[in-house]
DOVOVEX-599565 format. One record per residue: chain; x, y, z of N, C-alpha, C, O in turn; residue number from 1. Coordinates in steps of 0.001 Angstrom, whole numbers, plus 500000, padded with zeros to 6 digits. Each point is the difference from the previous one (the first is absolute). Last residue first. Layout:
REM residues N
 chain   n.px   n.py   n.pz  ca.px  ca.py  ca.pz   c.px   c.py   c.pz   o.px   o.py   o.pz   n
     A      X      Y      Z      X      Y      Z      X      Y      Z      X      Y      Z NUM
...
REM end
This chain:
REM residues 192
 chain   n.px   n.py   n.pz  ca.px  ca.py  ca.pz   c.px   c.py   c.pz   o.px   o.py   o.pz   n
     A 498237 487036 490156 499748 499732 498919 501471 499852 499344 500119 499709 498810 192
     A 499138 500545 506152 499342 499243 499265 499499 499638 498608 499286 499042 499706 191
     A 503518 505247 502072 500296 498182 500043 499471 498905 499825 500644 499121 499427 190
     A 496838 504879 501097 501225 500292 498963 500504 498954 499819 499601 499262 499099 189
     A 497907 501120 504590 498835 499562 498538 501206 500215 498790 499914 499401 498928 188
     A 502066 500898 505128 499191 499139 499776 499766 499965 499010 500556 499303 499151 187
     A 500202 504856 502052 501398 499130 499809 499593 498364 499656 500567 499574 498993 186
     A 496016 503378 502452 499928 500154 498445 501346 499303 499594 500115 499422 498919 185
     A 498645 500257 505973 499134 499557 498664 500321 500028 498996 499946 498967 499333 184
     A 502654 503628 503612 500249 498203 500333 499125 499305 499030 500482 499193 499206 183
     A 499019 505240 501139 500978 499843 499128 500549 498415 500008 500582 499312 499161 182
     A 496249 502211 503915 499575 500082 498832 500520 499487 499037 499483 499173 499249 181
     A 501697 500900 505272 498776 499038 499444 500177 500138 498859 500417 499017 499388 180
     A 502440 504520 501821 500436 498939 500041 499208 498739 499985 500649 499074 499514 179
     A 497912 505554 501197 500121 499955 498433 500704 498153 500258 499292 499147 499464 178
     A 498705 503535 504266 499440 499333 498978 500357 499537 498730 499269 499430 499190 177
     A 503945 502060 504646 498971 498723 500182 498862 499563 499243 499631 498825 500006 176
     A 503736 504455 498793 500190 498443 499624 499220 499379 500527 499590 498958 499488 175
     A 499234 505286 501402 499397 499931 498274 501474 498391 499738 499994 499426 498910 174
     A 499782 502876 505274 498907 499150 499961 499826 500029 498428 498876 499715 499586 173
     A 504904 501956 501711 500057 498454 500782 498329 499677 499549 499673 498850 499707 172
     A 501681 505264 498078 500684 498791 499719 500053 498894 500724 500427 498960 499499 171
     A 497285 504953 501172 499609 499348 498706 500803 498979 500208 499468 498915 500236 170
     A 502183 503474 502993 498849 499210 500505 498830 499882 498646 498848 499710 500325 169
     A 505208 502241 499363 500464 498873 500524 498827 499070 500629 500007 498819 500349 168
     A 500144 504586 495288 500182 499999 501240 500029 498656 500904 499621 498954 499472 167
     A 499968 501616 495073 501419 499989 500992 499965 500363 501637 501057 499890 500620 166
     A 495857 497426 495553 500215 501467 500549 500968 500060 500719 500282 499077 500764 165
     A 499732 497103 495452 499402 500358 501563 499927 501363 499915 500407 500610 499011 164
     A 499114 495661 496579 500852 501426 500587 499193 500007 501004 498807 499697 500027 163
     A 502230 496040 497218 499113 500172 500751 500306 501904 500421 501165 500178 500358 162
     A 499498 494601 496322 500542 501131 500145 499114 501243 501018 498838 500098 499605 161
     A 502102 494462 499057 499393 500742 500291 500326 500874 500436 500679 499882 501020 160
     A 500926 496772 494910 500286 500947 501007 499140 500930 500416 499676 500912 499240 159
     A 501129 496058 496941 499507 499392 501600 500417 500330 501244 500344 499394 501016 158
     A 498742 503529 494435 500354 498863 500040 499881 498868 501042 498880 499498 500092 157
     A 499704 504510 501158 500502 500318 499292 500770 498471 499291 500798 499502 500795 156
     A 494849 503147 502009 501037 498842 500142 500642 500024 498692 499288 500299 499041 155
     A 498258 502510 504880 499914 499222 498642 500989 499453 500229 500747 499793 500956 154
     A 497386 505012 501329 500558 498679 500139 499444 499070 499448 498770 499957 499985 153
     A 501626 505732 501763 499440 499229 498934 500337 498620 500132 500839 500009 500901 152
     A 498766 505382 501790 500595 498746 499754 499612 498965 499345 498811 499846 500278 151
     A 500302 505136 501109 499695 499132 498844 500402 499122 499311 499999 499834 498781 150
     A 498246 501755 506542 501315 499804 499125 499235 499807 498317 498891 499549 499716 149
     A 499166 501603 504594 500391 500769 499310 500495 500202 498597 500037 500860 499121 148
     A 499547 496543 505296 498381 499813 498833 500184 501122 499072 498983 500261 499357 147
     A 505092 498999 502860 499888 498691 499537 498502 500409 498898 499793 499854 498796 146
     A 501615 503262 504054 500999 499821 498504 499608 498602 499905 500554 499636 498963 145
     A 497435 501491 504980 499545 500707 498821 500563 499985 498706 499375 500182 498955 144
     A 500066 496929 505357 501284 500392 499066 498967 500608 499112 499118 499381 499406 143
     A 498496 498747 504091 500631 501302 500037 501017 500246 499709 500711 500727 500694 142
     A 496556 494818 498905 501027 500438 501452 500790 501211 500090 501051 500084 500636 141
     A 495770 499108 495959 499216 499159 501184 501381 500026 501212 499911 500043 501227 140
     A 500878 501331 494331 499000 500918 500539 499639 499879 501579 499824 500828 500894 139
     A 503341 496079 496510 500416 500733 499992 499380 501409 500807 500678 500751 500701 138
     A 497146 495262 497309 500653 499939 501525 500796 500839 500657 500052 499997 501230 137
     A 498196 500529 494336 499034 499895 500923 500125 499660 501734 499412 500329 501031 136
     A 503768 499800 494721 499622 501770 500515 498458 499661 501031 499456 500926 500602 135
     A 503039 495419 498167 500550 500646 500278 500176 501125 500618 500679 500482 500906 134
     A 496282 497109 496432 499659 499276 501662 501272 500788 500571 499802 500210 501196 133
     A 499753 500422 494253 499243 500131 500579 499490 500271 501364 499245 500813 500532 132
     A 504447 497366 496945 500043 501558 500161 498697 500568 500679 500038 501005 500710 131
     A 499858 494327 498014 500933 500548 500893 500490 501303 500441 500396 500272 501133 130
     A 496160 498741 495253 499233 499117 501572 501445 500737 501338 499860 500750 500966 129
     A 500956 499647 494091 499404 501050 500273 499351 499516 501645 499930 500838 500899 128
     A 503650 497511 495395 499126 499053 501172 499948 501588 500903 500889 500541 500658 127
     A 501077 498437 494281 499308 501292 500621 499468 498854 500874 499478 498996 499515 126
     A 503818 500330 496439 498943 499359 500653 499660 500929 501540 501038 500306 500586 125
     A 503566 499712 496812 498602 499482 498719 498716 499803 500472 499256 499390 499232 124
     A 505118 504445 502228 499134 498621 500769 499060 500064 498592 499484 500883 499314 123
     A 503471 502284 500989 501239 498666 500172 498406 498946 500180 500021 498775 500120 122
     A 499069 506166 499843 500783 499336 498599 500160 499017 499696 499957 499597 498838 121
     A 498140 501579 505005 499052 500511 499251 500611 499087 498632 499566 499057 499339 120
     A 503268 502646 504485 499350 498623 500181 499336 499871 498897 500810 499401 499291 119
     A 500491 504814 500775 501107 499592 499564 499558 498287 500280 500369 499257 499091 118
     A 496715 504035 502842 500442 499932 497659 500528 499410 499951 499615 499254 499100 117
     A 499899 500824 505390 498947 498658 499703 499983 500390 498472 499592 499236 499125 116
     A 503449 503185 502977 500465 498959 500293 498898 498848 499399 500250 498853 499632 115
     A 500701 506248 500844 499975 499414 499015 499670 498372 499832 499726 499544 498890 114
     A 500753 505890 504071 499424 498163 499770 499543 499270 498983 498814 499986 499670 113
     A 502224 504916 500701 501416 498646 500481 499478 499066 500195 500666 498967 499943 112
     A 496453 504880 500138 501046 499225 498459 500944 499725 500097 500946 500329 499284 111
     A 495129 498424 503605 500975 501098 500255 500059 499904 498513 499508 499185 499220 110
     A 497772 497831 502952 499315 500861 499037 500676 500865 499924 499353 501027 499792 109
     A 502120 494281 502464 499062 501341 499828 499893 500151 499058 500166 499180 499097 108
     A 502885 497411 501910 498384 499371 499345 499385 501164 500168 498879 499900 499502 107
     A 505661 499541 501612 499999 500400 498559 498186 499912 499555 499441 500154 498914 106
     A 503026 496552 505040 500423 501653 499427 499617 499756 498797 500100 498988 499307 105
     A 501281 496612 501039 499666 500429 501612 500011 501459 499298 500814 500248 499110 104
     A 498970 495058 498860 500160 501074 499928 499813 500466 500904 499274 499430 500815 103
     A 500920 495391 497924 499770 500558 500744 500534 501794 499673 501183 499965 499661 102
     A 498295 495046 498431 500775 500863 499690 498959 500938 500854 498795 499925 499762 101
     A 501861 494442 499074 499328 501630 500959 501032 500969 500014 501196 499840 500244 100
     A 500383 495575 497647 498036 499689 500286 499085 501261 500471 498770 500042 500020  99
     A 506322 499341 497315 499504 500483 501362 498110 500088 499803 499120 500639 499423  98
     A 504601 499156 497215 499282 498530 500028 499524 500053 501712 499837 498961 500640  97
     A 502497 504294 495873 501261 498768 501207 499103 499157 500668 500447 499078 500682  96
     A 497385 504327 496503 501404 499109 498938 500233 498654 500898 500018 498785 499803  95
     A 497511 504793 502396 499023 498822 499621 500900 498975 498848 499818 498809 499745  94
     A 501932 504682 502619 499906 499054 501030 499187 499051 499115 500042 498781 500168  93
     A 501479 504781 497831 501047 499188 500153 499853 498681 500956 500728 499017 500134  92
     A 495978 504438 498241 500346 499154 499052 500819 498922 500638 499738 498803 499887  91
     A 499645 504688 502902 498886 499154 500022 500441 499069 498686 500250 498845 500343  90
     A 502560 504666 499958 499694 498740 501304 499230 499106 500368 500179 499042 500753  89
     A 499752 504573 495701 500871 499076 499564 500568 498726 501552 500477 498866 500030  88
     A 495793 504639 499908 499617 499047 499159 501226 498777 500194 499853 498825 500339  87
     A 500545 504770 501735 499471 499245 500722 499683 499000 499006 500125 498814 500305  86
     A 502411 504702 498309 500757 499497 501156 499262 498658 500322 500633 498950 500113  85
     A 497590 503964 496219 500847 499132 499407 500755 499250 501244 500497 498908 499725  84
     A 496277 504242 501689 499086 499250 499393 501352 499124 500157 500252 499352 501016  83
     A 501084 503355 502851 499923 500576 498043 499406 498684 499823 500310 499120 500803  82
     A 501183 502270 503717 498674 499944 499395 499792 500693 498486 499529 500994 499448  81
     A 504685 495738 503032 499261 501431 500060 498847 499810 499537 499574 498920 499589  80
     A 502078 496883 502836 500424 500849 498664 499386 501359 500435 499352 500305 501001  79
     A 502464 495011 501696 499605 501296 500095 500248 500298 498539 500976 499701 499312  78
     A 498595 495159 502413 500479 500753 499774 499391 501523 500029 498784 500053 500183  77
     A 501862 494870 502067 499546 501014 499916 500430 500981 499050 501210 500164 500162  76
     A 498715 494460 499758 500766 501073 499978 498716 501508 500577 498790 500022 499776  75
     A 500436 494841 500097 501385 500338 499197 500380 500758 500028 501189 499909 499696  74
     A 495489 497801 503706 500070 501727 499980 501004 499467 498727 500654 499145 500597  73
     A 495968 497315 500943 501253 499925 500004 500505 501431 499083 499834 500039 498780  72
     A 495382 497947 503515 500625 500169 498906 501456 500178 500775 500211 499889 501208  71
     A 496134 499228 501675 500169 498833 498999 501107 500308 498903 500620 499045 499532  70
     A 497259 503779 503961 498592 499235 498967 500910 499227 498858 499697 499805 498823  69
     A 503078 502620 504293 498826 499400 501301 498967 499303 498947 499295 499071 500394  68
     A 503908 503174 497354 500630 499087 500803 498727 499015 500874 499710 498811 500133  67
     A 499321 505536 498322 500063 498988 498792 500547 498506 500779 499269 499023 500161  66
     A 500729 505107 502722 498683 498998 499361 499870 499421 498953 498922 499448 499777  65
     A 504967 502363 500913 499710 499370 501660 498733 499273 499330 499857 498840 499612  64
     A 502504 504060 497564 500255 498735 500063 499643 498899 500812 500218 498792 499906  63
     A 498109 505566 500375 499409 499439 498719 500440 498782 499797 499255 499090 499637  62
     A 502864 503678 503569 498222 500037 500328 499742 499175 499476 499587 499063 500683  61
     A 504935 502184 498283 499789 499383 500577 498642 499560 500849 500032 499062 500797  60
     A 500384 504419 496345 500880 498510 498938 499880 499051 501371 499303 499017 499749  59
     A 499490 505318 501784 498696 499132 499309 500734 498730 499021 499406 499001 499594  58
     A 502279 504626 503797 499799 498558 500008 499237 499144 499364 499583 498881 500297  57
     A 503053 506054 501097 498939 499697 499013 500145 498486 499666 500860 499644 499193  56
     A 502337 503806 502977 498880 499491 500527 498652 498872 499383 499099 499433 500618  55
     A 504409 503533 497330 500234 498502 500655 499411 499306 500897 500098 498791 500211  54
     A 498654 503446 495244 500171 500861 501417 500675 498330 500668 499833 498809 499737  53
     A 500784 501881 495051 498969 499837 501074 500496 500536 501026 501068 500608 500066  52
     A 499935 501591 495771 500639 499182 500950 499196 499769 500729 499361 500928 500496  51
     A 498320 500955 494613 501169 500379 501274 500772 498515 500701 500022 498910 499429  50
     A 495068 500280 498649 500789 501146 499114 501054 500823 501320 499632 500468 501077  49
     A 497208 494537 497757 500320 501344 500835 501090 501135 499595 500902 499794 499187  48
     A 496248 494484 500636 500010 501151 499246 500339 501354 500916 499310 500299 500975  47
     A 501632 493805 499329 499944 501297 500998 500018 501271 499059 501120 500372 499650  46
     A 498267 494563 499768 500507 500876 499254 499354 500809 500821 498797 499927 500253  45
     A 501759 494595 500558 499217 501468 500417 500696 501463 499081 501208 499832 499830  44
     A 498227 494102 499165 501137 501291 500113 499290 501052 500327 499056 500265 499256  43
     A 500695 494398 501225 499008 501184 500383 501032 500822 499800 501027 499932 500674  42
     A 497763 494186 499122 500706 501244 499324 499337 501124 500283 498770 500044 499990  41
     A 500031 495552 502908 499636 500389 498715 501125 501167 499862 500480 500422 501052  40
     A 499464 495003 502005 500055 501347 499346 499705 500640 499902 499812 500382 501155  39
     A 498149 495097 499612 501289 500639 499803 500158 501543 499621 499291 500632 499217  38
     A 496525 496726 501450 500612 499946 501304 501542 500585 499717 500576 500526 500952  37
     A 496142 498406 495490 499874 501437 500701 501107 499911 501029 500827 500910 499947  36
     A 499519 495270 497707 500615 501514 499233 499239 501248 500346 500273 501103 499528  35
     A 498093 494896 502587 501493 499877 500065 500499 501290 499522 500528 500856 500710  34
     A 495010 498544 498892 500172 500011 501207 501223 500422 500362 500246 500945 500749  33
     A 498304 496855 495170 500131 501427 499783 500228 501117 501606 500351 501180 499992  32
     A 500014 493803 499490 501275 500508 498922 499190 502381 500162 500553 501100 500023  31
     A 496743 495517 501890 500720 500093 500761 501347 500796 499626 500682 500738 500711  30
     A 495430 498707 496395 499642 500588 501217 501623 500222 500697 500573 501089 499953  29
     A 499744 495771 496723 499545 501345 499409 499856 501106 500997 500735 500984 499925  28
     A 499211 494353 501954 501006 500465 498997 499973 501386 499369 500665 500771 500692  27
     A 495610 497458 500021 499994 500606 501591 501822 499959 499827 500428 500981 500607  26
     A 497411 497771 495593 499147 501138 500802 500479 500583 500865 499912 501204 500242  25
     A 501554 494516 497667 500441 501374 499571 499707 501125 500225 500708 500964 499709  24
     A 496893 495270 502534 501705 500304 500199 500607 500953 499167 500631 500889 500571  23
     A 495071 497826 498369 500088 500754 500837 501670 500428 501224 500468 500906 500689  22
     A 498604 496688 495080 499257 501298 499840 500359 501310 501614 500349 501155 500241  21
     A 500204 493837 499647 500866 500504 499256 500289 501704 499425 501000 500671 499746  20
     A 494924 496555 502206 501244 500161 500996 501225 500676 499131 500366 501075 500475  19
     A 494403 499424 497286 501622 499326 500336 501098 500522 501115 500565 501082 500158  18
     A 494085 498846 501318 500771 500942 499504 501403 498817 499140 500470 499027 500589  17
     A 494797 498369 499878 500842 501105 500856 501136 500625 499172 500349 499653 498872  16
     A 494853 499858 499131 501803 499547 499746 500513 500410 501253 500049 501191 500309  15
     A 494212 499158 498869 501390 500995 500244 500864 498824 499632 499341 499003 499704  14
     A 495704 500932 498214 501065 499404 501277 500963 500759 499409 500241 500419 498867  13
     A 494641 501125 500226 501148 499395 499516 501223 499442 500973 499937 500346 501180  12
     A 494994 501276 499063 499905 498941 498773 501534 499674 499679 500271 499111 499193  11
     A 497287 503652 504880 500519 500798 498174 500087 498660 499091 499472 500108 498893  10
     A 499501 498613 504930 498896 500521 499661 500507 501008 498781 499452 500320 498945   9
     A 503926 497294 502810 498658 498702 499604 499177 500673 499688 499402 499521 499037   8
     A 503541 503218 502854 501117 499634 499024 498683 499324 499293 499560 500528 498978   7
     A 499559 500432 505299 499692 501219 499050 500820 499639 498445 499819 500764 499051   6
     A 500199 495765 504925 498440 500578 499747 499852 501179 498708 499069 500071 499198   5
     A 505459 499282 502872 499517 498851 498693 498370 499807 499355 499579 499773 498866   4
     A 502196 503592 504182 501080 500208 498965 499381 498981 498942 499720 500137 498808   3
     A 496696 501195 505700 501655 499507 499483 500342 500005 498557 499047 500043 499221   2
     A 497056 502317 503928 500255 499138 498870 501515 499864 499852 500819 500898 499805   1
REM end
């Protein structure tokens, strides 16, 4: 049965679509296409206590795969592992209008890990799915600090805020899942 057979037997006629309608449509579409394709804002906050090791490459790990999904690094920075350190970096990124805020360290169960209290504070809105898939992918390729972690992630004004585990193999595969994601909710943010 065809479109018009079934339109006659319901009893009503369609309108083709307004053209007009539909140019703003696909306008709309394309405009939102555009402002994914740029950018996006990303400050990483490195949680740790002492002098890093110099060996230690993870500011540059993190910028790599951000880079690779589109965003644009403003800064790395290092704090200690005091609540008032991390909070106040995280504030500063979401002040300065950065679309991702990235944490690295601090997501155990030590008492030095503070990092998802100190997230906890700064965020109006809990996206429990991402932390989720974090500590799930995290399992699935044998980062134990990742399925471990009690890492947390939200959003904080229009700022998605996210804590990693700090080993190096949480951290490449917890951007390969977390970066889809955060690409969504950056979206759905902007769209309103």
């Amino acid at each position: 049965m065809d479109i018009d057979t079934a339109t006659h037997q319901l009893g009503q006629d369609f309108d083709e679509p307004d053209p007009d309608f539909l140019k703003a449509q696909e306008k709309a579409q394309q405009s939102a296409r555009g402002s994914r394709a740029l950018p996006r804002r990303a400050l990483v906050v490195l949680v740790g206590d002492g002098d890093p090791d110099p060996a230690d490459d993870t500011d540059r790990l993190v910028t790599e795969l951000l880079t690779e999904d589109r965003f644009t690094v403003d800064a790395v920075v290092r704090v200690p592992t005091k609540k008032r350190e991390i909070r106040k970096a995280i504030e500063t990124a979401v002040v300065g209008g950065a679309d991702l805020v990235i944490t690295v360290g601090g997501t155990g169960v030590g008492p030095r890990d503070k990092t998802p209290d100190a997230t906890r504070a700064v965020l109006d809105k809990i996206v429990p799915g991402i932390a989720q898939a974090l500590r799930s992918s995290g399992l699935n390729c044998g980062a134990l600090d990742a399925g471990t972690s009690r890492g947390i992630a939200g959003v904080s004004g229009s700022t998605v805020v996210v804590n990693l585990a700090s080993s190096r193999l949480a951290i490449r595969d917890g951007m390969a899942a977390l970066t889809p994601l955060v690409h969504h909710v950056i979206d759905q943010l902007q769209s309103w």
